[in-house]
matplotlib code that plots the C-alpha trace (Angstrom):
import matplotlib.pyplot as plt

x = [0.0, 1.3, 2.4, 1.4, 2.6, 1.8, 5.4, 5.0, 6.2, 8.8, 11.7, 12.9, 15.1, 15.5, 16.4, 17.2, 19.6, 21.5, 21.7, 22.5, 25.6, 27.0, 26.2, 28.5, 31.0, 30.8, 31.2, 33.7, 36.1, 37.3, 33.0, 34.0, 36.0, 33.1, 30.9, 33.2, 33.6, 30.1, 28.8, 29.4, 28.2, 26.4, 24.4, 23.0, 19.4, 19.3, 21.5, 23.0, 23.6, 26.2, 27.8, 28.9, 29.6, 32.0, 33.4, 34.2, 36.3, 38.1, 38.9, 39.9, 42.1, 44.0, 44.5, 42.3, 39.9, 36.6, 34.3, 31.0, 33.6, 36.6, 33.5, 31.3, 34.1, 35.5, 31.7, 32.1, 35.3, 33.7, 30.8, 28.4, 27.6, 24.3, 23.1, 23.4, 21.5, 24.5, 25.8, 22.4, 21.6, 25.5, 24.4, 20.8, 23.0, 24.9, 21.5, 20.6, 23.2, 23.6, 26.4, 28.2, 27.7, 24.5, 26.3, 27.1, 23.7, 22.6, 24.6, 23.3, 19.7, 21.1, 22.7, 20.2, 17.9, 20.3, 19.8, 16.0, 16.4, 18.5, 16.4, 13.3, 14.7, 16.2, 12.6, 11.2, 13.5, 12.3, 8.5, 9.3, 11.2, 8.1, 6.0, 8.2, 7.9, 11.2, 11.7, 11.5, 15.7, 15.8, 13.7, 15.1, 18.2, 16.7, 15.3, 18.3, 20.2, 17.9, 18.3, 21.6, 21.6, 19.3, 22.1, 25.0, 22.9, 22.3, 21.2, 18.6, 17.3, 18.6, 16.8, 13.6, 12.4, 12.3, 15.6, 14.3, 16.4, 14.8, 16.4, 19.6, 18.1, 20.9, 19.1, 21.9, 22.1, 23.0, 25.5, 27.0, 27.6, 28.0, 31.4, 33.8, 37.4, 39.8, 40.7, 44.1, 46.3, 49.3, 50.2, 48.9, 47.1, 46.2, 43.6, 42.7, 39.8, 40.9, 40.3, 43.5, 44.4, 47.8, 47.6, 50.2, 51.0, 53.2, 56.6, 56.3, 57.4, 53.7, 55.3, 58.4, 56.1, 53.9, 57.0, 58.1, 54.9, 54.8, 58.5, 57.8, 54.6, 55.7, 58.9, 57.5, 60.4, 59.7, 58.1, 59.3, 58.4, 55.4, 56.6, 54.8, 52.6, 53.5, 54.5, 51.2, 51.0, 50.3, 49.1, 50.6, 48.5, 49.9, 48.3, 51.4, 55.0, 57.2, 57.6, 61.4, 61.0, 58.8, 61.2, 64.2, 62.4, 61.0, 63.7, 66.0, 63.8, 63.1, 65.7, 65.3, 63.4, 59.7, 58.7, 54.7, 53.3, 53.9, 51.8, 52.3, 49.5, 50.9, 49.4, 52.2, 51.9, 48.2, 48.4, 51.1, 49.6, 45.8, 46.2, 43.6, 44.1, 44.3, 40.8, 39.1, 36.2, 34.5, 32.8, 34.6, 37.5, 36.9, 35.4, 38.8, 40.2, 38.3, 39.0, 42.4, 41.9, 39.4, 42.3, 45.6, 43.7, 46.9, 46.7, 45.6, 46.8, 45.9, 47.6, 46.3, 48.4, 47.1, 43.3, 43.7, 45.1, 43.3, 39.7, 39.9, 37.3, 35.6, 34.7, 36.9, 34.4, 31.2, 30.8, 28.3, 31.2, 32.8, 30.1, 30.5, 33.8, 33.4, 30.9, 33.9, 35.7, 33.4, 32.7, 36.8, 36.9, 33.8, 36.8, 38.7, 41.2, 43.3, 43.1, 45.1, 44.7, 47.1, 46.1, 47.1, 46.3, 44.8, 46.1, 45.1, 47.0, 43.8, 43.5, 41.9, 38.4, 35.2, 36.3, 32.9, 36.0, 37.2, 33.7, 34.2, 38.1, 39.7, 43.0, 43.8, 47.5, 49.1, 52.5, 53.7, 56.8, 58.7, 59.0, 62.8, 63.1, 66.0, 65.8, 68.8, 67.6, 65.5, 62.4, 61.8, 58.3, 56.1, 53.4, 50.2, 47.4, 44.1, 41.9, 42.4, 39.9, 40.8, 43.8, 45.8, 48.5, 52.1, 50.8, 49.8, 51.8, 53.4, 56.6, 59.4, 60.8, 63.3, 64.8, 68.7, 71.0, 73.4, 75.8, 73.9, 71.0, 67.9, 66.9, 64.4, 64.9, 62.5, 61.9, 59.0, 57.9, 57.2, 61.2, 62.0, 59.8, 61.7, 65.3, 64.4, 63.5, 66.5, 68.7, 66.5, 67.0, 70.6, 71.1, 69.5, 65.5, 63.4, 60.6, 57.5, 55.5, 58.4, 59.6, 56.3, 56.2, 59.9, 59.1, 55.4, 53.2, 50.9, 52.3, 50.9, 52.9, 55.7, 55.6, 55.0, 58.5, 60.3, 59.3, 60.2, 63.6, 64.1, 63.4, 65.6, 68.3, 67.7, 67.3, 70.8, 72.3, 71.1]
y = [0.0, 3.3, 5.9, 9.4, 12.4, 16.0, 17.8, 21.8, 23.5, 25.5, 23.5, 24.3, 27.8, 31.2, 33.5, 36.3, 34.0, 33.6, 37.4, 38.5, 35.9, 37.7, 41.3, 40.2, 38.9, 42.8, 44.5, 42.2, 39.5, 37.6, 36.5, 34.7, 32.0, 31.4, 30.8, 28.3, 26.5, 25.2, 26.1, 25.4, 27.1, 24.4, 25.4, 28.2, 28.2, 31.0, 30.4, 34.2, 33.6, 30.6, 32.3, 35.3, 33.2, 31.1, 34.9, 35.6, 32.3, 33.3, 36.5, 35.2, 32.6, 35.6, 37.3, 39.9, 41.7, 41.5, 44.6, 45.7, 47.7, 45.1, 41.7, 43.9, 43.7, 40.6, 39.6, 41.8, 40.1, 37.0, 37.5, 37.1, 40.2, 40.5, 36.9, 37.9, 40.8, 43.6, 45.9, 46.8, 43.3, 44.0, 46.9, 45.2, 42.8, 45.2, 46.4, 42.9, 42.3, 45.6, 43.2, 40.2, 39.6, 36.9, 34.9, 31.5, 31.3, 32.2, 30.2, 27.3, 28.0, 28.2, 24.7, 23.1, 24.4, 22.6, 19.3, 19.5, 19.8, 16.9, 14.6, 15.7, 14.9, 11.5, 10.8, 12.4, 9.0, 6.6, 7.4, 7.3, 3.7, 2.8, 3.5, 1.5, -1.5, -1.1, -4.1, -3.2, -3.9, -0.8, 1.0, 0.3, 1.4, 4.8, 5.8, 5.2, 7.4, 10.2, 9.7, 10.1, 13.5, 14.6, 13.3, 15.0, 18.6, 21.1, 19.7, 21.9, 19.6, 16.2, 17.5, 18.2, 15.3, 15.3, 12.4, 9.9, 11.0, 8.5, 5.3, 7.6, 7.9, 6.9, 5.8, 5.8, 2.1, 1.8, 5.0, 2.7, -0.6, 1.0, -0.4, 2.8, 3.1, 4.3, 7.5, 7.8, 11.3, 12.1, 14.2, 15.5, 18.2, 16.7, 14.1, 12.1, 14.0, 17.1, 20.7, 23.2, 26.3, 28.2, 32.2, 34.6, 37.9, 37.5, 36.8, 35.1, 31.6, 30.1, 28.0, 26.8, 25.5, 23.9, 22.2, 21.3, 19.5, 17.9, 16.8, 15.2, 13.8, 11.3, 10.9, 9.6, 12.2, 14.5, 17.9, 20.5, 18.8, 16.6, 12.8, 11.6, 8.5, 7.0, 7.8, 9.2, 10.5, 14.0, 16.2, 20.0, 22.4, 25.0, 28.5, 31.1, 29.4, 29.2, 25.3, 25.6, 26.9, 24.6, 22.0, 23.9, 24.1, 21.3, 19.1, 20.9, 20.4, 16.5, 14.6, 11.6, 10.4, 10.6, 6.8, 7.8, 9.2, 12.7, 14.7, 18.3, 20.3, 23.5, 26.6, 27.1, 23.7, 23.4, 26.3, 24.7, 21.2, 22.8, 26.3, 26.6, 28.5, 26.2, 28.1, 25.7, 28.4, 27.0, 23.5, 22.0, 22.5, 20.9, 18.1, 17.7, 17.3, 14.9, 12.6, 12.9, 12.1, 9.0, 7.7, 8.2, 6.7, 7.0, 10.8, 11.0, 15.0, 17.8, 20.5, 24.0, 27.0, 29.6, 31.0, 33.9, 32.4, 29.1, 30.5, 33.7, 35.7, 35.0, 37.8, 37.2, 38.8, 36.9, 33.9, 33.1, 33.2, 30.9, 28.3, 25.9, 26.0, 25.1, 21.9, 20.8, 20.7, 19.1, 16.3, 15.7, 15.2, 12.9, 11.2, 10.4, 13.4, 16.1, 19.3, 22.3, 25.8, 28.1, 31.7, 35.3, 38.2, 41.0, 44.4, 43.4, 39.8, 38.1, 35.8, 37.9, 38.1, 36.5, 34.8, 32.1, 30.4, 29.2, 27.9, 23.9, 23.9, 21.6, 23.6, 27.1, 28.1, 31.8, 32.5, 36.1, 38.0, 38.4, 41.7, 41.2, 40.2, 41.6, 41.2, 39.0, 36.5, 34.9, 32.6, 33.5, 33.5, 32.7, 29.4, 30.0, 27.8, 29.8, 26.5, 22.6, 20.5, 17.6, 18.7, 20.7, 21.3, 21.0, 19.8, 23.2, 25.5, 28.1, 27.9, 30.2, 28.6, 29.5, 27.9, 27.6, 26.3, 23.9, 22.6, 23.2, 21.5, 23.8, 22.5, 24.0, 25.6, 25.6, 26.5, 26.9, 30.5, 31.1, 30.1, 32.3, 35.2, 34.8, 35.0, 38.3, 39.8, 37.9, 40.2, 43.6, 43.0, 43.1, 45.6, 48.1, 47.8, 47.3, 49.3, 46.5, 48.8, 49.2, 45.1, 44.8, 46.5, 45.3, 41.3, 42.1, 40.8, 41.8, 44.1, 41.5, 38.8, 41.0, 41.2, 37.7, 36.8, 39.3, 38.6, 34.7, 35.6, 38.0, 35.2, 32.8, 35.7, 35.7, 31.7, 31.9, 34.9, 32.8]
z = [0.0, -1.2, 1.9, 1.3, 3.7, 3.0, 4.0, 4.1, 0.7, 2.5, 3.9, 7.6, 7.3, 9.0, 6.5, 9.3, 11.4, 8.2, 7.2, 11.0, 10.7, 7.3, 9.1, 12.0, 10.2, 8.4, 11.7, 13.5, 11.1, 14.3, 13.8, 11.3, 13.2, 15.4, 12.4, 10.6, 13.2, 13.3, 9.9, 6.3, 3.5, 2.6, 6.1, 4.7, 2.7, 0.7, -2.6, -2.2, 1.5, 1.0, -2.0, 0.2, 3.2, 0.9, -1.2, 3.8, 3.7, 0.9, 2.2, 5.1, 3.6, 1.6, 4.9, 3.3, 5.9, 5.0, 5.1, 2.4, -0.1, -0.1, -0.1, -2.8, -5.1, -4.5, -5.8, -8.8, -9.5, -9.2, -11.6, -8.6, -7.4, -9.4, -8.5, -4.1, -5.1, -5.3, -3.2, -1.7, -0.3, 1.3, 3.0, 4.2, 5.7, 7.9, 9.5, 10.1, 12.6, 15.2, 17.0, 16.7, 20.0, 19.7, 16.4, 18.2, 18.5, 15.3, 14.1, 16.5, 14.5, 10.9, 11.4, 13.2, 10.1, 7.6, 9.9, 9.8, 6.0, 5.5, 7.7, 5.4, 2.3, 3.6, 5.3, 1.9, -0.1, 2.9, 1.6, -1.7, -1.0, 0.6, -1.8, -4.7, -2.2, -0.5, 2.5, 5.8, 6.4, 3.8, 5.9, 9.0, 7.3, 6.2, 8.7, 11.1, 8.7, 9.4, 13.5, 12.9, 11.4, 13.8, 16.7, 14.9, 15.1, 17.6, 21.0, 20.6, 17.9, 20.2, 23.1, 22.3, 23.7, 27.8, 28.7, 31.1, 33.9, 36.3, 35.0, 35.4, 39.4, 41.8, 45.4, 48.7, 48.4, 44.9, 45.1, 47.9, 46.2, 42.8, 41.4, 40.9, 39.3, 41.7, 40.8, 40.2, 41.1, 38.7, 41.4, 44.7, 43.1, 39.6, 39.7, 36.8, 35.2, 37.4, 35.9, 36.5, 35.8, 36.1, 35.2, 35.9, 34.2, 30.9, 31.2, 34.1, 33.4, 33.0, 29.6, 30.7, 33.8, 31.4, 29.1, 32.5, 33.8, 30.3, 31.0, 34.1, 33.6, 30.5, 32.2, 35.5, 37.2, 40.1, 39.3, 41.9, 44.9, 43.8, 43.1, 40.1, 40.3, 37.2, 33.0, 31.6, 28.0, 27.4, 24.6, 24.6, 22.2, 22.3, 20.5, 19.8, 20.3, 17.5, 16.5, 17.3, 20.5, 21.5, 20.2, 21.6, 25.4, 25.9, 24.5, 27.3, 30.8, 29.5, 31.8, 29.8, 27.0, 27.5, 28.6, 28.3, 24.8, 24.3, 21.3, 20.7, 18.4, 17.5, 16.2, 13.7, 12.2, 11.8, 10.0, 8.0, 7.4, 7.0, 6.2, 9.2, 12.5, 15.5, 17.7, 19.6, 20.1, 17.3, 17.7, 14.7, 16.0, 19.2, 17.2, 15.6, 19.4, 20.3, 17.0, 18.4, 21.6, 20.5, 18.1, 20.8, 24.0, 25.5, 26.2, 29.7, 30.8, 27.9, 28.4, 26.7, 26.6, 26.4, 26.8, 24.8, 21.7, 21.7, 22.6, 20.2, 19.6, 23.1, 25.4, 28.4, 30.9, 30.1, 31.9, 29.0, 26.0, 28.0, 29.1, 25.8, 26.4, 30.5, 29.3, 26.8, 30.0, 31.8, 29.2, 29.0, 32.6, 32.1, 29.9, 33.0, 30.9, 32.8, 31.4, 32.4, 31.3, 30.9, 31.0, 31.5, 35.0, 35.1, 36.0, 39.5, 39.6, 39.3, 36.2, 33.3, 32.9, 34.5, 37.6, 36.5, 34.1, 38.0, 39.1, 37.7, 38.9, 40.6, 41.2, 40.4, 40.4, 40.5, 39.5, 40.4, 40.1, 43.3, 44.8, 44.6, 41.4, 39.0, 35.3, 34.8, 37.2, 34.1, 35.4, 39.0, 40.5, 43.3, 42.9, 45.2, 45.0, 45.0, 45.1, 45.5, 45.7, 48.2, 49.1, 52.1, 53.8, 52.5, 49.7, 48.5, 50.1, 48.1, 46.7, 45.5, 42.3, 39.5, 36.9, 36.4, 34.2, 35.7, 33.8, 30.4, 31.8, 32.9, 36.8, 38.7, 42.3, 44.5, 48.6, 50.1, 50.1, 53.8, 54.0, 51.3, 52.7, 56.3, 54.4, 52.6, 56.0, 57.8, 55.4, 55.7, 59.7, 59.1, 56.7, 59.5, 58.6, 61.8, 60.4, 59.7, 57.3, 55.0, 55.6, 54.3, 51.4, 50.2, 50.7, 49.5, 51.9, 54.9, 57.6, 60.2, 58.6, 58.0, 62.0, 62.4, 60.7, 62.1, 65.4, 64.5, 63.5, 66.3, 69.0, 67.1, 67.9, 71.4, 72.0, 70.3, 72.3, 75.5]

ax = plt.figure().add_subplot(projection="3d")
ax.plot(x, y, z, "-o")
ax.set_aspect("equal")
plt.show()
């Protein structure tokens, strides 16, 4: 028996989602990367709409910046200027878009639009199949295909349907007896699955830090005074280094050769290999990360350094530019994967931008510059932990740490700050500085504390005098 369904004569689209992408990318090119990253211009309804979108990637691609003059002749150029409707469906666009500030999720609707129309004309075949007396194992088969496009598209096509959360329902007895992996700690402070982040003002050391952890983690050696539980491969991406610096560092803090696998993804030679810059903002890209991490189940730590350059085009203070980014984290940890952020401070020492980025953290790491730093001292800084999950005492004190070369090998120094802190005012004392104000303000900390150490040092004076 023939199958008849009446499907509405226009296919799923939103023609003004579309045009306030094109306008954004007008007003602000770094738009474009958070488009791409999602969308094709394939993705796009109208015919004129995916011929401009594809005239921004070429633009782009050039290292051309893209505004209505340079794309309006790029068209004209082209031969397709007339057929997008000229330079007055350009300027239309421009007033479509006031901001580029809502594009992710315009985007979000443009694509979830080209899902919807893929699933109809594959549903669209399945009738017709139907209707030519095609067996229910072609069926089955056809109509699977369409499930899966509407899985591969925006949740908000996947979710539309309410979950049924209570077969996921957990009561006390169950949580008890429920068989759960040991969770295993690389170090004190970095769980498997653990979020981290270390942020410090430029300059500081933050990347040799990182090449060090790297170092030590796939190595199985001590990093500063934290005793590694075993080898564990790593994957460094890193967003701005120059490929034989990287190459250069890291090859001189490894103290032997790595035991665990060690991956490097590098800015410099993505662009290289796929003429693409390496921005995990957009969900393709992040896609392309976890293919990686799929095929090399051996990476257990992924490290990304740094924020700024590997999440471009993000508005550091909104919590809500940075929320996809936060469940990516999330559904890494959900891996049983590291991860550990490297990122820049703030004027004021605090890490740059919306302190929300901290909220699903396990750790969070400060490096800042000592107050008696001089220049030629190279990498000197102070480590404080800000937040640890799980963990206190010794374990996360802070630490004064520099890096030296010894014998043409880089080692690092450390001492445990509060030691450090009592030697600085151990030398003030006998240069003549009793004052506790100004001790304060040279060792850079609290006047109570200067007090505190003075007074500490002065009684070990007296016990010795005695």
């Amino acid at each position: 028996m023939s199958v008849h369904m009446e499907l509405p004569s226009l296919p799923p689209q939103n023609v003004e989602a579309e045009q306030a992408i094109l306008g954004a990318v007008l007003l602000d090119n770094s738009a474009l990367a958070k488009a791409c990253g999602v969308l094709t211009a394939g993705d796009f309804y109208q015919i004129a709409n995916q011929t401009i979108f594809q005239a921004m990637l070429g633009l782009s691609e050039r290292g051309e910046a893209i505004d209505q003059i340079i794309l309006t002749d790029h068209l004209k150029t082209q031969g397709a200027l007339k057929s997008v409707g000229g330079a007055a469906y350009l300027a239309e666009l421009v007033q479509a878009a006031p901001s580029s500030a809502n594009i992710r999720y315009h985007c979000k609707i443009v694509q979830e639009k080209a899902r919807l129309r893929q699933a109809r004309g594959e549903l669209v075949e399945a009738l017709q199949a139907a209707d030519n007396g095609a067996g229910r194992a072609e069926l089955a088969g056809r109509v699977a295909g369409v499930q899966k496009i509407l899985d591969s598209a925006s949740p908000r096509i996947t979710s539309a349907a309410s979950p049924d959360l209570a077969s996921a329902l957990l009561d006390f007895g169950r949580l008890q007896t429920l068989a759960l992996p040991n969770q295993v700690r690389h170090f004190a402070w970095l769980p498997e699955g653990g979020n981290v982040m270390v942020y410090g003002p430029r300059g500081v050391g933050k990347t040799m830090l990182q090449l060090a952890l790297t170092a030590a983690l796939t190595t199985g050696t001590v990093f500063l005074r934290w005793p590694v539980h075993a080898p564990v491969g790593v994957l460094y991406v890193d967003g701005e280094m120059m490929l034989v610096e990287l190459r250069t560092r890291l090859t001189a803090l490894l103290p032997t050769p790595p035991m665990a696998a060690l991956h490097v993804l590098t800015s410099e030679w993505v662009y290289q290999t796929l003429k693409r810059d390496l921005v995990l903002t957009g969900e393709g890209m992040r896609e392309g990360m976890g293919a990686i991490l799929d095929a090399h189940p051996e990476i257990r730590v992924v490290i990304l350094d740094n924020v700024s350059s590997l999440f471009a085009g993000l508005n550091e203070d909104k919590k809500q530019d940075w929320e996809p980014i936060n469940a990516w984290l999330i559904r890494l940890r959900q891996r049983g994967l590291a991860t550990v952020l490297v990122h820049h401070a703030g004027k004021g020492g605090q890490q740059r931008g919306t302190s929300g980025r901290e909220d699903a953290l396990d750790t969070v790491i400060r490096l800042s510059t000592p107050t008696d730093y001089e220049p030629q001292e190279g990498c000197h800084f102070e480590l404080h932990f800000t937040k640890s999950r799980s963990v206190k005492g010794d374990e996360v004190a802070p630490l004064d740490v520099r890096l030296e070369d010894v014998g043409g090998r880089l080692v690092w120094i450390w001492k445990p700050l509060e030691k450090s802190k009592e030697e600085q005012v151990r030398d003030l004392l006998a240069e003549g500085i009793t004052n506790t104000t100004e001790i304060a303000e040279i060792t850079g900390v609290s006047r109570s504390y200067a007090w505190k150490l003075k007074r500490k040092i002065e009684k070990a004076v007296e016990g010795q005098a005695q």
